[in-house]
C-alpha positions, 0 to 999 in steps of 0.5 A, a space after each residue: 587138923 584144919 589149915 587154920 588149926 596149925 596157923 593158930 600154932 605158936 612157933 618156938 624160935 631160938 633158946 637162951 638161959 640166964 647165966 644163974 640158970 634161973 630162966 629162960 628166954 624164947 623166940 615165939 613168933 605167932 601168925 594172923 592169917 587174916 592179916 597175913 603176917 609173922 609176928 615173933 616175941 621174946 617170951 621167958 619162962 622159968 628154968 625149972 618149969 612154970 608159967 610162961 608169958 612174953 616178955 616183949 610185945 610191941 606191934 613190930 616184934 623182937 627177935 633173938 633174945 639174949 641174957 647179958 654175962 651177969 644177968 642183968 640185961 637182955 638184948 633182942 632185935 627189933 624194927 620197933 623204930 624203923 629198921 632193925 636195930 639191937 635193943 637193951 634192957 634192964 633184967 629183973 632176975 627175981 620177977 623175970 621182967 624187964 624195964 623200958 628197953 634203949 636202942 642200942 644200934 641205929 645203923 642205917 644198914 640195920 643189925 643182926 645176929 647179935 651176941 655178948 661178948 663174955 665180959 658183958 662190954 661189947 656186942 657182936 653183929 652183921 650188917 651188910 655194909 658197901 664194902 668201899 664206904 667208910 663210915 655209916 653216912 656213906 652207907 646211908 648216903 649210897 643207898 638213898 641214892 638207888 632209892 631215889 633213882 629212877 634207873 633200877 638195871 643192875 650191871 653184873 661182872 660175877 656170878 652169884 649175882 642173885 641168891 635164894 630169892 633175892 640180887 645180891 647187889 653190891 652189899 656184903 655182909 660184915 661184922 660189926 662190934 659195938 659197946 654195950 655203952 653205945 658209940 659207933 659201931 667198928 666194922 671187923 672186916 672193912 673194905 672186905 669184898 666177901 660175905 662175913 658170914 657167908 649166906 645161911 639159911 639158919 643154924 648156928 651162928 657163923 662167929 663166935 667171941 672167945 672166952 676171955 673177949 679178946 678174939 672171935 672166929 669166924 666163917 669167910 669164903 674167899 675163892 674167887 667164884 663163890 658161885 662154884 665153891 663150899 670153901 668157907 673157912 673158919 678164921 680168928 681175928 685179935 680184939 685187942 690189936 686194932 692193927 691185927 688181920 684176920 688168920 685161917 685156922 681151917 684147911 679143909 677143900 670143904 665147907 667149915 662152919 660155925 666155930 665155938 671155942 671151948 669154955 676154957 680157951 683151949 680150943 676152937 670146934 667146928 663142922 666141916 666138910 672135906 670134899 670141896 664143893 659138895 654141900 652134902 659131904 659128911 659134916 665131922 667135928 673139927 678140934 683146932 688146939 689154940 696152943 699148938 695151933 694144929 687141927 684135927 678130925 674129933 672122932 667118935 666111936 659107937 662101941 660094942 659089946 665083946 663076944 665072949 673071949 673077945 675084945 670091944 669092937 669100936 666103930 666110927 659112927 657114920 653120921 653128920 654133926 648138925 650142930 654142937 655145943 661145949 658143956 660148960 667144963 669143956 670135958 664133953 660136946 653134945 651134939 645133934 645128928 640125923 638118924 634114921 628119921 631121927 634127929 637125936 642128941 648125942 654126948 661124946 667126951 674128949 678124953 677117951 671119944 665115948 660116944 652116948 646117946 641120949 635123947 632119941 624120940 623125935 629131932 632136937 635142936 638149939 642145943 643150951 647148956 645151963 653155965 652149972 652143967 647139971 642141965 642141957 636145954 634144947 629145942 624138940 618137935 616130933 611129926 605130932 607136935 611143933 617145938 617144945 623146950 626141954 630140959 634134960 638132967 645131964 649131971 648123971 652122964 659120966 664114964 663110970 655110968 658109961 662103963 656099967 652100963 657097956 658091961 650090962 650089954 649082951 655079949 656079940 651085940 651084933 649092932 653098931 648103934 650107940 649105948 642109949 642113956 635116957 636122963 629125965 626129961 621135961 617139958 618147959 615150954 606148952 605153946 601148943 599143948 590146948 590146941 594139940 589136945 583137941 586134934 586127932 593126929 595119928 601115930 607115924 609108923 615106920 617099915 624097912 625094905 629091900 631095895 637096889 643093890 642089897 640095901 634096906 631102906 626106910 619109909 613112914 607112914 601115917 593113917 588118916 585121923 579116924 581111921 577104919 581098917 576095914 576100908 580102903 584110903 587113897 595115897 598121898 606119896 610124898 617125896 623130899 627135896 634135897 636130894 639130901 633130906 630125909 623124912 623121918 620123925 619132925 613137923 613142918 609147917 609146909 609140906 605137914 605130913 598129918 594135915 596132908 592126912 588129914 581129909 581122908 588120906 594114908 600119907 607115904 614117904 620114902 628116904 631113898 638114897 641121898 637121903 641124910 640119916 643112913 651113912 654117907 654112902 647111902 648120901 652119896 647114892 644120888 650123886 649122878 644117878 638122879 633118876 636112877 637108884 632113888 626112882 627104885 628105892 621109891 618105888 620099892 618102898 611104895 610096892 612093899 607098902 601096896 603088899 604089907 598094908 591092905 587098906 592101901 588103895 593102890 588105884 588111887 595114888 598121888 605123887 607130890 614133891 618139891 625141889 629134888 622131889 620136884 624133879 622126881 615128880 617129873 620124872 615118875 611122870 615120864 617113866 611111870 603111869 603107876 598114880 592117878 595124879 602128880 604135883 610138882 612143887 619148884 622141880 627141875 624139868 630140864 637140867 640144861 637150863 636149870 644150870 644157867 638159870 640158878 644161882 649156887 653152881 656148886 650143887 649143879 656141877 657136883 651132882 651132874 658130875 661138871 658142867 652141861 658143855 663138859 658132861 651133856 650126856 649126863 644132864 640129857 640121862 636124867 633129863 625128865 624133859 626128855 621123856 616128855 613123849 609119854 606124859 600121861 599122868 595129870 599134873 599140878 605144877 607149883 612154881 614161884 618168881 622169887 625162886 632162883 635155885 629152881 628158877 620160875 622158867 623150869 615150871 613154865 616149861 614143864 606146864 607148856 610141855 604138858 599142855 601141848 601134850 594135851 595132859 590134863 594140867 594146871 599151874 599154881 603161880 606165886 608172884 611173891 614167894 621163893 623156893 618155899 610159900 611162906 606167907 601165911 595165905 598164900 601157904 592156905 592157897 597152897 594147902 587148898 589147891 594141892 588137896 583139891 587136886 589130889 581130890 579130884 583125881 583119886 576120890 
């Protein structure tokens, strides 16, 4: 596989079905690389498989793509007309087609993350709005003005005053409603110095409509300094009372996200966490009983089978809820959670907490229901391919299955993992199937080793296209970033595990601890030991690889990695001479500066154990600039302007460390990009200067 193969890959975005479980809708977005763009469509295709076509085609794209309650409209969102607005069409459910669209929106702040109320009349959505404006001309009116101005200084009075990669200003996020009809849009949260939703960087969408229209949940972080708190809360605001006020249904110190009620009205489900500030505390399925008005922990147990003489052992399964949806009749919820370098799909009824798994190879996402409940549609992507639609017969999961198939187990299953029932599953969609017929992508394989503390952990490997045993390739050792991440099973278009492969390399990639997949523990492994027990694990998994596979040239090894492995880049670089090379993609060289020049303090102050001035010693432990004295090992360092998690200076640093240090170094430097390249030729210069670099050093 070529750089220019994978830019001609269709990327699949979000998922919804018709409400008669006919058809389909899709995000695709495609990229022109000599034009140096992303351009995403609304395709369809039918339910039960076929042909599939776009359905939207103008030059400036669409995006979100949603069915009506009775079928008969969609809407999309599109800059077709200038900013970003909703459009409506008319729906011929026999052909699958549309007629000629109406925008619905032209808010000067734009519009997004727009869904359906249940009874088709109204249309919830973000803007983000000056919270003290009145009305759109006001909006409109504030922001021709900066515009205009010749002054472009910002005065700031609080932190998060920039995020990700770009300033806040002094805009926030607000939901909006508005008539399928038209009219004006009513902002639900006016004069609300706060994010409605808070900042995402995708996922599920952070509001939901209840069943009968008259009320929505929704996420909101009111702690006075955002800056150091995850405390979003999960609130529900009345529809039909233009006098009712917005009330907290969440107690937990943690982030709560994502709220979906029930399809009956029942209840209210969301992820949330319990520790307060910690971004990577485990994700539990919160239940809120809309008539008690009390919440509670929806727990779910893995189930083994009974020794002889004995009882079913039930265990809490120890894993993150990524994301959830109801099924239709509100007895089960589907879930995805991270899995050992899986990211598999997971059913569990409320009655009696069953717990099933039941789609295991490779990771899934979107998770979509069809309104009968014969069938469960989502998104799939394994390492050798980019998303898919699938379509899974869910109709024959019920517990009587369960039951049977718990009793056919062997007695003292001395495991903890859940029962696996695989139903059909097809493919719906095939974006990419004639260009992936046409690559050698070869299979990842996977190993488990001892490491640090009587634990195994896992690692991947993946062989070069037209590989020959009997000769020796050079290693690409790839580390992730979070730190809580995980490789495992899954495709990306940066950092693409085959492509890195693909002149000439075996590819090598370690889940250390804070790796995500393994139980919350394994998570909180990193948490204050940066550079400790995860710089073990990786190196044990790279020793047992060197001993187990013999066509590893252990001489001629890379070690590349962004974000945290960035920053493990760095600090192999002062505790190791072990690679020919390193790449540091956006890494943290010095943790005292990073703290005052990133953004979402939170993390910093949780990993680090407090603030520099309250726990330097901790900060100066796991500094990589502290070791700066026996940097030996060649380093490209990888940073860009618009990152403000890991701001430009810790690259820079790093670079004029390096260089004085007289170690062979280069820099690669994005004026234009954040915390990711994603811009389709920067991400070809990207591809090319690492692969040169890690060339020129182990070949």
């Amino acid at each position: 596989m070529t750089f220019e193969d994978m830019m001609k890959m269709r990327r699949l975005g979000d998922i919804a079905v018709s409400p008669d479980g006919h058809w389909v809708l899709f995000g695709v977005t495609d990229v022109d690389l000599a034009k140096n763009t992303r351009t995403s469509h609304v395709w369809i295709v039918p339910a039960t498989g076929g042909d599939e076509k776009p359905l939207t085609d103008s030059l400036a794209g669409e995006s979100r793509g949603r069915f009506s309650p009775d079928g008969r409209q969609i809407l999309f969102e599109s800059p077709r007309d200038g900013g970003q607005q909703i459009w409506l069409a008319p729906f011929d459910t026999n052909a699958g087609t549309i007629g000629d669209a109406r925008k619905l929106t032209s808010i000067s702040t734009e519009a997004d993350g727009a869904i359906w109320s249940p009874d088709g009349q109204n249309i919830l959505f973000v803007s983000s709005v000056y919270p003290d404006c009145k009305d759109d001309a006001c909006n409109k009116q504030r922001d021709e003005e900066q515009a205009h101005s010749k002054v472009k200084a910002q005065i700031f009075t609080h932190l998060l005053y920039r995020h990700w990669n770009a300033f806040a200003g002094d805009k926030r996020s607000h939901l909006f409603l508005v008539s399928a009809n038209g009219g004006t849009p009513r902002d639900l949260t006016p004069g609300d110095e706060h994010d409605v939703p808070p900042f995402s960087l995708g996922g599920p969408d952070g509001y939901a409509f209840s069943p009968d229209g008259k009320e929505i949940a929704f996420e909101e972080n009111l702690d006075p300094v955002p800056a150091i708190s995850t405390n979003s809360d999960i609130f529900t605001l009345r529809l039909d009372d233009p006098n009712a006020k917005p009330v907290k249904i969440s107690t937990s110190p943690g982030g709560d996200h994502s709220p979906a009620y029930s399809p009956d009205g029942k209840y209210i489900a969301w992820r949330s966490q319990a520790r307060a500030g910690y971004e990577s505390d485990r994700f539990r399925l919160m239940l809120y009983d809309r008539g008690a008005k009390q919440e509670k922990e929806f727990r779910f147990f893995v189930k083994s089978s009974p020794a002889k003489g004995g009882a079913a052992k039930e265990t809490p399964i120890d894993r993150w809820v990524d994301e959830f949806a109801w099924a239709p009749d509100s007895k089960w919820i589907y879930f995805v959670a991270s899995d050992v370098g899986r990211a598999p799909i997971f059913c569990v009824r409320l009655q009696d907490n069953e717990l099933v798994e039941i789609a295991a190879r490779g990771e899934y996402g979107a998770l979509t229901p069809t309104l009968d409940g014969q069938r469960l549609l989502a998104s799939k992507m394994t390492v050798r391919s980019p998303g898919e639609i699938i379509s899974l017969n869910v109709s024959m999961i019920d517990h009587t299955m369960i039951s049977a198939a718990y009793s056919n187990l062997p007695p003292g299953r001395p495991d903890l993992l859940p029962l696996v029932l695989e139903p059909n599953e097809s493919q719906l969609s095939r974006l990419n199937s004639d260009i992936l017929s046409q690559l050698d992508l070869p299979e990842m394989e996977t190993f488990w080793f001892p490491t640090v503390g009587k634990v195994q952990a896992q690692g991947f490997l993946i062989k070069p296209p037209a590989f020959d045993p009997s000769k020796k390739y050079p290693v690409k050792f790839l580390i992730h970033g979070g730190p809580q991440g995980a490789w495992g099973d899954s495709w990306s278009y940066r950092w693409n595990a085959e492509l890195l492969a693909a002149n000439g390399y075996v590819v090598i990639m370690i889940n250390p601890r804070g790796s995500t997949g393994y139980g919350q523990a394994f998570v909180d492994g990193v948490n204050g030991d940066w550079g400790g027990k995860p710089f073990i694990d990786l190196m044990r998994g790279l020793d047992y690889a060197e001993q187990h596979y013999s066509f590893i040239d252990k001489t001629r090894e890379c070690a590349l990695g962004a974000s945290y492995g960035g920053y493990m880049a760095d600090w192999i670089l002062g505790h190791t001479d072990r690679f020919k090379c390193i790449v540091s993609h956006d890494g943290m060289f010095n943790p005292e500066s990073a703290y005052g020049t990133t953004e979402e303090l939170w993390f910093n102050e949780w990993e680090f154990k407090g603030t520099p001035w309250a726990n330097r010693a901790l900060y100066r432990k796991w500094s990589p600039m502290l070791a700066e004295t026996n940097f030996k090992t060649p380093t490209l360092v990888v940073h860009s302007q618009l990152d403000y998690r890991l701001d430009v200076s810790e690259g820079y640093q790093l670079f004029t460390t390096l260089q004085r240090m007289r170690v062979p170094s280069k820099m690669l430097y994005f004026p234009d990009e954040g915390h990711w390249v994603l811009k389709p030729q920067n991400s070809q210069l990207w591809y090319k200067t690492v692969n040169d670099w890690v060339d020129q050093w182990t070949k």
